[in-house]
C-alpha positions in Angstrom: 19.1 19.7 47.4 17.2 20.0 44.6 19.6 19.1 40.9 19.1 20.6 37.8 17.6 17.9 35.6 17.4 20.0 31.9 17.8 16.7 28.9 18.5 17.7 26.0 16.0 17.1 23.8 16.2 16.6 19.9 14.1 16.8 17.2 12.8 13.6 15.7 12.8 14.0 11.5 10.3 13.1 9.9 10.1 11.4 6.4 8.1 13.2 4.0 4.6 11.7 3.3 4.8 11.5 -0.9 6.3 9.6 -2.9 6.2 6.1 -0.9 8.1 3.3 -3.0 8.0 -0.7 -2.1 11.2 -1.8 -1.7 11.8 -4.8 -4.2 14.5 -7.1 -5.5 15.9 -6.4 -8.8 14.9 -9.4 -11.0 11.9 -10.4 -8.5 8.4 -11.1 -10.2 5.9 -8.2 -10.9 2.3 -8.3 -11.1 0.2 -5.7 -12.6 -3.3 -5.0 -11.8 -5.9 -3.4 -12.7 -8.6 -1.7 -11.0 -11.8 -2.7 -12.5 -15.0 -2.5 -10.1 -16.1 0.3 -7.8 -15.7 0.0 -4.1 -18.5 1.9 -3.4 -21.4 -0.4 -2.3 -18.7 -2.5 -1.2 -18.0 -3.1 2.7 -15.3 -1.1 4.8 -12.9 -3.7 4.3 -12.7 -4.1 0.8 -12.4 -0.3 0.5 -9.3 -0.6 2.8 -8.1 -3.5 0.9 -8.0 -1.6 -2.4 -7.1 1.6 -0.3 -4.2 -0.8 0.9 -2.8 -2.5 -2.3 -2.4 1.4 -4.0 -5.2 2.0 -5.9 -7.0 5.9 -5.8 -8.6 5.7 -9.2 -11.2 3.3 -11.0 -9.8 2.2 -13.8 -5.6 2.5 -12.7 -3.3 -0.2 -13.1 -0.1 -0.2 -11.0 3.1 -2.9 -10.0 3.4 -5.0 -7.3 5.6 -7.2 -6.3 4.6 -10.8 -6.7 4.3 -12.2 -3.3 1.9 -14.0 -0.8 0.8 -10.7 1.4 -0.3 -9.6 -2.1 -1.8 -12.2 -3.8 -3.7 -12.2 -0.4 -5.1 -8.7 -0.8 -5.7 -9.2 -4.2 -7.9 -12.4 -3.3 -9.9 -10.7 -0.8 -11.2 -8.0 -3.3 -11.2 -10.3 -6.3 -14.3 -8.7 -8.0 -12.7 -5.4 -7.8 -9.4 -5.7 -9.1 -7.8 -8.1 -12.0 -4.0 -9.4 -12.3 -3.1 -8.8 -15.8 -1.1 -11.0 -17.8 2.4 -9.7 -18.7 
């Protein structure tokens, strides 16, 4: 007595991979840095710490929000990247 066991199956959507955004707070603190050293001599993970915070060009300067995951990633690769004064 064999049963016919056909799921039905669905198909999972996918987000598309541009244009990732944080998420942030309105009024919430914003720090800007800036990109200043090259990663290359530097070990593999520094280059994924810059690779990490947003950076894909020496010299760039982008947003972040102000927080302790941040300020973490920004201390590890200190001698690459600079917070900017607003």
């Amino acid at each position: 007595m064999s049963q016919d066991t056909s799921e039905d199956v669905t198909e999972v959507q996918r987000k598309p991979r541009g244009g990732k955004r944080a998420r942030v707070k309105t009024g919430s603190k914003m720090l800007t840095l800036h990109y200043v050293r090259s990663q290359i001599c530097a070990p593999k993970d520094q280059k994924a710490t810059v690779r990490g915070l947003g950076f894909t060009r020496l010299g760039q300067k982008i947003q972040r929000p102000d927080d302790p995951s941040i300020r973490g990633m920004v201390q590890h690769v200190r001698h690459l990247v600079v917070i900017e004064k607003d």
